[in-house]
C-alpha positions as CSV (number, residue, x, y, z in Angstrom):
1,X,73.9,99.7,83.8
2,X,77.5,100.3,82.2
3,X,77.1,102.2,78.9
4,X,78.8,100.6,76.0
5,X,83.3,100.6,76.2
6,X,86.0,100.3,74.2
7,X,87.3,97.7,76.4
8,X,86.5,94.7,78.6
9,X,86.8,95.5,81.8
10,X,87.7,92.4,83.3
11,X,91.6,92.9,81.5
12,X,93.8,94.3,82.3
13,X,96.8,96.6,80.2
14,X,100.1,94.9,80.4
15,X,102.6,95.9,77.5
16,X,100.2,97.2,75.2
17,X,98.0,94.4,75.3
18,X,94.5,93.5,77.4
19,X,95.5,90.3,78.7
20,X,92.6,88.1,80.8
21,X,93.8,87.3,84.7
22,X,93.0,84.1,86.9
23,X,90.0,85.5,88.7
24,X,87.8,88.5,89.0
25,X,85.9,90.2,91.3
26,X,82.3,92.2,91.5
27,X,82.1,96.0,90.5
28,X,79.5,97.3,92.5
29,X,77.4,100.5,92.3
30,X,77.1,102.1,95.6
31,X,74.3,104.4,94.5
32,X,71.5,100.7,94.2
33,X,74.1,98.0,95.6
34,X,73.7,96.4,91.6
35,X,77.1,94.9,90.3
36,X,78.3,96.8,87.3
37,X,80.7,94.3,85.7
38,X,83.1,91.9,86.6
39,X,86.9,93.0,86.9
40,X,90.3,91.7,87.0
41,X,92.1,90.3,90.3
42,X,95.7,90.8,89.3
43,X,98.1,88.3,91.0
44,X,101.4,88.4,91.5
45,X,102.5,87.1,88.6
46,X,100.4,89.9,86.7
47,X,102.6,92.5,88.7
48,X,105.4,90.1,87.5
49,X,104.4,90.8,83.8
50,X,103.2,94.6,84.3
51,X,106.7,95.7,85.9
52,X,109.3,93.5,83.1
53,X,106.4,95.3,79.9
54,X,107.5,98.9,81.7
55,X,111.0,98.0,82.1
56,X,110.8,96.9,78.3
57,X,109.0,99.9,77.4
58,X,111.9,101.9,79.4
59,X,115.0,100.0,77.5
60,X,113.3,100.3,74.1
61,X,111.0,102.8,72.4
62,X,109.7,104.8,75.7
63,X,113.2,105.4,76.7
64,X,114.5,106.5,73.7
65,X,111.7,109.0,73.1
66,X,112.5,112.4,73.7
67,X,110.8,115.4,76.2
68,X,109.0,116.7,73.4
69,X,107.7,113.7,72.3
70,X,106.6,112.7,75.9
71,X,104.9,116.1,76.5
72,X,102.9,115.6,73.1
73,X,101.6,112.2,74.0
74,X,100.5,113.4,77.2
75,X,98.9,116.8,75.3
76,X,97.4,114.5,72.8
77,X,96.2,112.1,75.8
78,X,94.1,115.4,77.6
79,X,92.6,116.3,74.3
80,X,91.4,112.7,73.9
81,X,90.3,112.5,77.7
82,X,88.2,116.4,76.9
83,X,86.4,114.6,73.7
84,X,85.7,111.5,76.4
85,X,84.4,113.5,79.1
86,X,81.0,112.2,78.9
87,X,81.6,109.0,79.3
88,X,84.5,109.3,81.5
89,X,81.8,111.0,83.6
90,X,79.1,108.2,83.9
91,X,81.8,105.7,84.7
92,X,82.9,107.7,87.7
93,X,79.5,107.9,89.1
94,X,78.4,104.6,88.5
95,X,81.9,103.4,89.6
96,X,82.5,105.6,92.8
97,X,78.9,107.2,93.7
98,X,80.0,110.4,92.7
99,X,77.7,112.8,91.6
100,X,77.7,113.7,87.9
101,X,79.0,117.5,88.2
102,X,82.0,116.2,90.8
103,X,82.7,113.5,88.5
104,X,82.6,115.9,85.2
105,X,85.0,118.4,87.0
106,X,87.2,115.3,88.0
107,X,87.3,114.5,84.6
108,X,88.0,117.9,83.1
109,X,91.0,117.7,85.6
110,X,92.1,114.8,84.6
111,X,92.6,116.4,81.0
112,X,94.4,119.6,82.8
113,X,97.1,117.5,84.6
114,X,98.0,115.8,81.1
115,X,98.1,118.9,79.2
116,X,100.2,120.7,82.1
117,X,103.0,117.3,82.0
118,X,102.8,118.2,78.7
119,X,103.8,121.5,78.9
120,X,106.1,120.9,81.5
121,X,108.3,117.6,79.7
122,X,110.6,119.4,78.2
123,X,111.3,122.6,80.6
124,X,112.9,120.4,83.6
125,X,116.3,121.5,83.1
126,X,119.1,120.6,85.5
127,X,121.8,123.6,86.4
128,X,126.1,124.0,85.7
129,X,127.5,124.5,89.2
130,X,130.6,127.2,90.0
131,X,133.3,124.9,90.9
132,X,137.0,124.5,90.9
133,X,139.6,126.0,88.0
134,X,139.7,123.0,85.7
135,X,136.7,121.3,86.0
136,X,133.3,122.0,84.9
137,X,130.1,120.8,87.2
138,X,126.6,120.3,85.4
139,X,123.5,118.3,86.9
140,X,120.9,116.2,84.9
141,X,117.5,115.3,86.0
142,X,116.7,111.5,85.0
143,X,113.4,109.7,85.7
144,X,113.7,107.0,88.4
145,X,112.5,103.8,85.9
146,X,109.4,101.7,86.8
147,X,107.3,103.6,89.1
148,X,104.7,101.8,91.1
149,X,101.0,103.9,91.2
150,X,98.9,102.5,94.1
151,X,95.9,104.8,93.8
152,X,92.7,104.9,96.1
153,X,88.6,105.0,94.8
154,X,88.0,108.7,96.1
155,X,89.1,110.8,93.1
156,X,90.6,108.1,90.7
157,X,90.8,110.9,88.0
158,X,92.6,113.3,89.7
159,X,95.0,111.3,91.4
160,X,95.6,109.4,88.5
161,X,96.3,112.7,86.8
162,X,98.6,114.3,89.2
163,X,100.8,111.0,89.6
164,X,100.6,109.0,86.5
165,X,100.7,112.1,84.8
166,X,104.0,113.7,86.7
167,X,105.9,110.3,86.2
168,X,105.3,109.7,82.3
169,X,106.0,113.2,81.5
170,X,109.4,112.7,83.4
171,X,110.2,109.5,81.3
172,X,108.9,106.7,83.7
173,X,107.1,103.9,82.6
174,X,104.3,103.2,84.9
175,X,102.4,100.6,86.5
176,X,99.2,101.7,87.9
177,X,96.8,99.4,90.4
178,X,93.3,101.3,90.9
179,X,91.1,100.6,94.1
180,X,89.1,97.7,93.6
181,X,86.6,99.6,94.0
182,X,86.9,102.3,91.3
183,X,88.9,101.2,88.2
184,X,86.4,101.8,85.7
185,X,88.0,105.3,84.5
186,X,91.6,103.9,85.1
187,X,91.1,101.4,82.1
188,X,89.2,103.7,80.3
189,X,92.8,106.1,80.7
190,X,95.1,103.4,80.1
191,X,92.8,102.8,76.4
192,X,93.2,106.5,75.7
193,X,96.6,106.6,76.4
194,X,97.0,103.7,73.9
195,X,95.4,105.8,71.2
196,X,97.6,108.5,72.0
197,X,100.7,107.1,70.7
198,X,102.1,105.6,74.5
199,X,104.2,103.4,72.9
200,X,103.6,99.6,74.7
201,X,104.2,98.8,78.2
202,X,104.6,102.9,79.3
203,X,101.3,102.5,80.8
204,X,100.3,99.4,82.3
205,X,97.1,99.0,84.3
206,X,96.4,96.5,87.0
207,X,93.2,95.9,88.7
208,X,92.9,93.9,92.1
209,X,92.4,93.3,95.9
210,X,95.2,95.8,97.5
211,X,96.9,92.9,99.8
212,X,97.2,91.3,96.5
213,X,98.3,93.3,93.9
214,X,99.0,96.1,95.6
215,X,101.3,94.3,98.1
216,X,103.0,92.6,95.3
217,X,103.4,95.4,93.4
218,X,105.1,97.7,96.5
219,X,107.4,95.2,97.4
220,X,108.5,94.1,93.5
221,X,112.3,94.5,93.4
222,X,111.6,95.9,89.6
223,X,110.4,99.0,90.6
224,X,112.2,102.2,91.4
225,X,109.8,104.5,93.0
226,X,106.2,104.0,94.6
227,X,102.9,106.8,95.0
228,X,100.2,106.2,97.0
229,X,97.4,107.8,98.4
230,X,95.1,106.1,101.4
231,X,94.8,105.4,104.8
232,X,98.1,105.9,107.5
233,X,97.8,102.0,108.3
234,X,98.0,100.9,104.5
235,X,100.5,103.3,103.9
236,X,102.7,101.9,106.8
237,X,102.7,98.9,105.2
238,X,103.5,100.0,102.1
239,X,106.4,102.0,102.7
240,X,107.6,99.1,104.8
241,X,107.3,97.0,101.6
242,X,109.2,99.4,99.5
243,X,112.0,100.0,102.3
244,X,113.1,96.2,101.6
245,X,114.3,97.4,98.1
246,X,115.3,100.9,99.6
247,X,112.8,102.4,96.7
248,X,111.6,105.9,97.3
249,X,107.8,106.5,98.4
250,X,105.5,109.2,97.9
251,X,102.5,109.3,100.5
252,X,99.5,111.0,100.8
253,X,97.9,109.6,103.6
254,X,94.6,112.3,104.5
255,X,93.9,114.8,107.1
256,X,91.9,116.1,109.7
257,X,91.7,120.0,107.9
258,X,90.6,122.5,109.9
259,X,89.2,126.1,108.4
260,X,89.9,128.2,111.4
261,X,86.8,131.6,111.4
262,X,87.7,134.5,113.3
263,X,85.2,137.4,114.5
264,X,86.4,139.7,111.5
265,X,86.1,137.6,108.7
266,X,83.4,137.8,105.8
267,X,81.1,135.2,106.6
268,X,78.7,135.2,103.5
269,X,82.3,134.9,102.1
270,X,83.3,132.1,103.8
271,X,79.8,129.6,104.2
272,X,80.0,128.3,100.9
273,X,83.2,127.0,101.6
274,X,83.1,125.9,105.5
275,X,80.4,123.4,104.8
276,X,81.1,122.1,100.8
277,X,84.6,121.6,101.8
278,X,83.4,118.7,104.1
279,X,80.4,117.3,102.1
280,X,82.1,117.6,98.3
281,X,82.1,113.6,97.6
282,X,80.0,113.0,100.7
283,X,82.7,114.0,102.8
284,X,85.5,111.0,101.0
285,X,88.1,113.7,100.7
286,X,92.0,113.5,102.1
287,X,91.5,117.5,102.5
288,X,87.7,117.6,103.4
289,X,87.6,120.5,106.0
290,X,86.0,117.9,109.1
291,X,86.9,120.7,111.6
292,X,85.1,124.1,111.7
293,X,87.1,126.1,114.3
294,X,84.7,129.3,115.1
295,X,85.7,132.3,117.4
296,X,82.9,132.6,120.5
297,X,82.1,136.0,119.4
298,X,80.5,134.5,115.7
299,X,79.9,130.6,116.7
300,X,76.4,131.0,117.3
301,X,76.1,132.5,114.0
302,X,78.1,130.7,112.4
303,X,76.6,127.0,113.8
304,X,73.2,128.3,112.8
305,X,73.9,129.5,108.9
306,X,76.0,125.9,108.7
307,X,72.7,124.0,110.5
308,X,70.5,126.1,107.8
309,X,72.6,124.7,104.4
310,X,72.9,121.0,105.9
311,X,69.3,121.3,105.8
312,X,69.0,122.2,102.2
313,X,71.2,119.8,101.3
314,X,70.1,117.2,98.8
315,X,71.0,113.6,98.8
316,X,70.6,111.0,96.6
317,X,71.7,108.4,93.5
318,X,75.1,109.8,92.0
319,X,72.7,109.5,88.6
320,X,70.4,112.4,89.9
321,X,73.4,114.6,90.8
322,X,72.5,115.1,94.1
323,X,74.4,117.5,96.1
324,X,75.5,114.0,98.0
325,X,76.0,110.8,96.8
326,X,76.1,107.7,98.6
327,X,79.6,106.7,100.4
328,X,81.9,104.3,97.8
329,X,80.6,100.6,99.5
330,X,78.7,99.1,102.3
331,X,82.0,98.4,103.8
332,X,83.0,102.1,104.6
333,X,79.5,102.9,105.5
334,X,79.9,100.7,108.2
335,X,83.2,101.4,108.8
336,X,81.9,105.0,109.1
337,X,78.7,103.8,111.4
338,X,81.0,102.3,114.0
339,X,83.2,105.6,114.8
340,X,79.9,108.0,114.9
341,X,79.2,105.6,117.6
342,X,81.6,107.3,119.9
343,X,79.6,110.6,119.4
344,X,75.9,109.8,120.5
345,X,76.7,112.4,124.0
346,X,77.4,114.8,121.2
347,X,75.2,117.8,120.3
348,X,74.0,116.9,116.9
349,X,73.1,120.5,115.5
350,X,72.2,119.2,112.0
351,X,71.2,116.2,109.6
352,X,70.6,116.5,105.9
353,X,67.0,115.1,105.0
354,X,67.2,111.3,103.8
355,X,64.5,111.0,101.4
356,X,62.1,108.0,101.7
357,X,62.7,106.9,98.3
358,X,66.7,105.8,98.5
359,X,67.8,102.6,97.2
360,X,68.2,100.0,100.6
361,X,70.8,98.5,99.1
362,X,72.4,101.8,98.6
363,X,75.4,102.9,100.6
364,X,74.1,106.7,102.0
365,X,74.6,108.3,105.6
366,X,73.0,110.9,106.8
367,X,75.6,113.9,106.6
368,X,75.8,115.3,110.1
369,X,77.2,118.3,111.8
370,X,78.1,118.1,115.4
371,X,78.6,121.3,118.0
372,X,80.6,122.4,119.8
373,X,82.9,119.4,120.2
374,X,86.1,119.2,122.6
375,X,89.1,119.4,120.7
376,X,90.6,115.9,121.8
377,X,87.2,114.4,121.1
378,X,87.5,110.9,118.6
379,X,85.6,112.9,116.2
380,X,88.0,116.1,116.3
381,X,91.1,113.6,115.8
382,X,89.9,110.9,114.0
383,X,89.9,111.4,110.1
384,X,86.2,109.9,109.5
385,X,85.9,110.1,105.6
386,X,82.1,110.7,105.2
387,X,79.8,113.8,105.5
388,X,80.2,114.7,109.0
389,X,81.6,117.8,110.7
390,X,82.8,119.0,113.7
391,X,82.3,123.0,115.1
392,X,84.8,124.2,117.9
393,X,84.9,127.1,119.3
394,X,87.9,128.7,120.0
395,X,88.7,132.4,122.3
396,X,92.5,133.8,121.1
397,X,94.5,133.8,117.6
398,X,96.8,131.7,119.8
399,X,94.1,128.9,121.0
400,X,93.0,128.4,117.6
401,X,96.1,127.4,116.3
402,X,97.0,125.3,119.1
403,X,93.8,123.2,118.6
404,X,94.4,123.5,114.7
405,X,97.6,121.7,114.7
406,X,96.6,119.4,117.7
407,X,95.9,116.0,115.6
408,X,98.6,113.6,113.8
409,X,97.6,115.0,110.7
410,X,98.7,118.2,108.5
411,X,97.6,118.4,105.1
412,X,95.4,121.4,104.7
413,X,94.5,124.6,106.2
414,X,92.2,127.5,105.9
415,X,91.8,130.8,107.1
416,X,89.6,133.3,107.5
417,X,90.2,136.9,108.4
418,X,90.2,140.4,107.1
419,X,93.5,140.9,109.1
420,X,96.3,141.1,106.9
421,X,99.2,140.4,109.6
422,X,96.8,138.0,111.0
423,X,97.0,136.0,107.7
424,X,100.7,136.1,107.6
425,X,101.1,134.7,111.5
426,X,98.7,131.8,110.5
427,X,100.3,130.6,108.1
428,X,103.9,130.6,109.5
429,X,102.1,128.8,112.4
430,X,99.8,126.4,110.9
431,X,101.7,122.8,110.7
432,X,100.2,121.6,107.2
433,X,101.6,121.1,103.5
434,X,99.2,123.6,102.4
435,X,97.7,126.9,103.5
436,X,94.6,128.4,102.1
437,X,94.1,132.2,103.1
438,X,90.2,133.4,102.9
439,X,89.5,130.3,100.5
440,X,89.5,127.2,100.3
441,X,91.2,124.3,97.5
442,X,91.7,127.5,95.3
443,X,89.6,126.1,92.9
444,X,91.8,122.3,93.0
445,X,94.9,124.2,91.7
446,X,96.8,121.7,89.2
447,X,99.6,124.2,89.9
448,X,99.7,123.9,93.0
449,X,102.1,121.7,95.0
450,X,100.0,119.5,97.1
451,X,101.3,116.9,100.4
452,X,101.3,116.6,104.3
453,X,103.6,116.9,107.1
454,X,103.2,114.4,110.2
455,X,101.1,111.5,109.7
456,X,99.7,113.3,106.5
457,X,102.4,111.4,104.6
458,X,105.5,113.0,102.8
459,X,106.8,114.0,99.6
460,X,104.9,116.6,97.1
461,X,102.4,116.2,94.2
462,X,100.7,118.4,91.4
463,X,103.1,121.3,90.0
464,X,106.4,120.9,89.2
465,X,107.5,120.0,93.0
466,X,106.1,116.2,91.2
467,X,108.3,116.5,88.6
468,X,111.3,117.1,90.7
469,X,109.6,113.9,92.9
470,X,109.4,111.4,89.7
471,X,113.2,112.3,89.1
472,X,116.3,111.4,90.3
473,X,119.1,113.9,90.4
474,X,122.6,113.1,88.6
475,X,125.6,115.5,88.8
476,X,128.2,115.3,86.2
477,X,131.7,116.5,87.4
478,X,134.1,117.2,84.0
479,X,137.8,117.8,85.1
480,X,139.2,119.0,82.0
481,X,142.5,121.2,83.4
């Protein structure tokens, strides 16, 4: 049962204003298969409305506001999201499944990428550039204008954070569509935001079916730069959208992450993070670590201390705060059912419990962990986006990175190895948009650029690399003898 909100959530935000839509569509809680609330399926005439508010906002008071005044709206919108926590916190795991200490750390982030845009507003400078007798050369960065937020139901917080975020504190005025099925704490956002001082039609929030408003919203010839996060098909599409107005797109499209484990490393070190790194958000996570490369001389260790925490492993209602949660919907439990299919001739070495007592109509799997599996195997290649991994053992420094960069993917590595030189050669060799080096996530890292290489997408967020991303770049040539 929703608790109590400042807001319907079957609106949605366009220029300041909570405006009803045409239809709306079920909110379901994946934890019992109950429907929350109803919420708004935006058309394309909502897009219509959302894009011409955050042009408005852009030609009147938004664009006339100054870095320092952006940066304190955003600082004043992280202190409001740290007093909201708690209910920010319950909507995410009635919204998304997500256990309640995931979702309280997704919410606490969410407060960390507003008050680092904040910080950061005002200290984007451009540069003078050396250049002929007579003339002097100077560069501005400028924000791109309407930018287009397509984000997915896995971490609706944080991505919100890291792209919304970035783009208002660079001057853009934003239209964001959430995932159908997680827009709870996107509203909830876009209300805070209102209260801290975002003058009308910066932020505009638009729930609805992705082929719908998410479509419409990718190919609108009002916006001037598109994010999204989600699946290599949908982000095809929507850079194919975009590429009929020539508009820049920033893509996260997930991973296959190995951790690669060589004989020297420090194992009691490293469990923790081999096996929570692919079952954190029952294993819904663009960098979950899927692939657990092992060197022969440690697998069987290894296999066995990873078979031992599966086991201890508690699943449940996001409510309880389980150690796993149920997957987002029935539809991706499915989805998820079909492509374990291909790996019944696979050595299952571990299952979490399922107690007797779940909800039926609640959308859990039973986190698995398969061994060893053939590098080329659908499982070792295939991003799966639930709680299952993969162990492969591997002989040489050389083999390992071999099978570690042999997917379509590259988003994330990790490493583990005492060997210093070792370190350095992996990650040189390892074919990802980020490297992790006897750890892994560094602890989510708002600091810390973040993107993929190959069919991991393109284009960086988080840090100031998304700053530079959610800008254009003028240069200014003054000839003045």
């Amino acid at each position: 049962m929703l608790p109590s909100l400042p807001f319907d959530p079957s609106l949605v935000l366009i220029g300041g204003s909570w405006r009803s839509t045409t239809d709306t569509l079920p909110l379901v809680n994946p934890s019992d298969g109950s429907t929350l609330c109803q919420i708004a399926r935006s058309t394309e005439a909502d897009v219509d409305a959302a894009v011409a508010a955050a042009q408005s906002a852009l030609d009147e008071a938004w664009g006339r506001m100054s870095a320092l005044e952006r940066g304190r709206c955003l600082t004043r919108l992280g202190q409001l999201v740290l007093e909201h926590t708690d209910l920010l916190t319950t909507l995410e795991t009635l919204d998304v499944g997500k256990p309640v200490t995931q979702a309280r750390a997704d919410a606490i982030a969410l407060a960390r990428y507003c008050e680092f845009y904040g910080g950061a507003a005002d200290k984007v400078h451009g540069e003078t550039i050396p250049y002929l007798d007579g003339y002097t050369v100077y560069t501005l960065r400028e924000p791109h204008g309407v930018t287009g937020h397509i984000v997915p139901w896995n971490y609706p917080m944080q991505i919100i954070g890291r792209s919304v975020g970035a783009a208002l504190a660079m001057g853009n005025a934003c239209v964001l569509k959430p995932a159908e099925d997680a827009c709870l704490t996107a509203l909830m956002f876009a209300h805070l935001a209102k209260e801290a001082g975002f003058p009308d039609g910066a932020l505009n929030v638009i729930p609805g079916l992705g082929a719908q408003a998410g479509a419409a919203l990718a190919r609108h010839p009002g916006v001037h730069h598109l994010s999204f996060t989600g699946s290599v098909q949908t982000g095809r599409i929507i850079q194919t959208l975009a590429a009929e107005n020539v508009v820049p797109v920033t893509l996260e499209l997930g991973g296959k992450s190995p951790q690669i484990v060589f004989e020297d490393a420090d194992l009691d070190a490293a469990l923790p993070f081999l096996v929570n790194a692919g079952l954190q958000n029952a294993g819904q996570t663009c960098s979950a670590a899927s692939r657990i490369l092992i060197q022969r001389g440690v697998y069987d260790t290894v296999a066995a201390r990873m078979a031992e925490a599966y086991h201890a492993k508690r699943i449940g209602p996001a409510e309880s705060d389980p150690d796993i949660g149920p997957l987002v919907s029935t539809k991706q439990k499915m989805r998820l059912e079909t492509l374990l299919a291909a790996a019944q001739n696979l050595p299952c070495i571990a299952e979490t419990p399922m107690p007797a007592d779940l909800p039926r109509e609640g959308a859990y799997i039973q986190p698995r962990l398969y061994g060893p599996v053939p590098p080329d195997h659908p499982l070792a290649q295939d991003e799966l986006f639930g709680p299952v991994q993969v162990l492969i053992p591997f002989d040489t420094e050389d083999e390992a990175i071999q099978i570690a960069n042999g997917t379509i993917y590259g988003l994330v590595a990790g490493v583990w190895t005492d060997s210093g030189a070792r370190q350095m050669r992996l990650a040189k060799a390892l074919k990802t948009g980020q490297v992790f080096l006897n750890n892994y996530g560094a602890g989510g890292g708002v600091e810390l650029p973040f993107g993929g290489i190959g069919k991991s997408g393109h284009g960086r967020e988080k840090g100031f690399e998304a700053l530079y991303g959610f800008s254009t770049l003028k240069t200014v040539a003054a000839k003045h003898g």
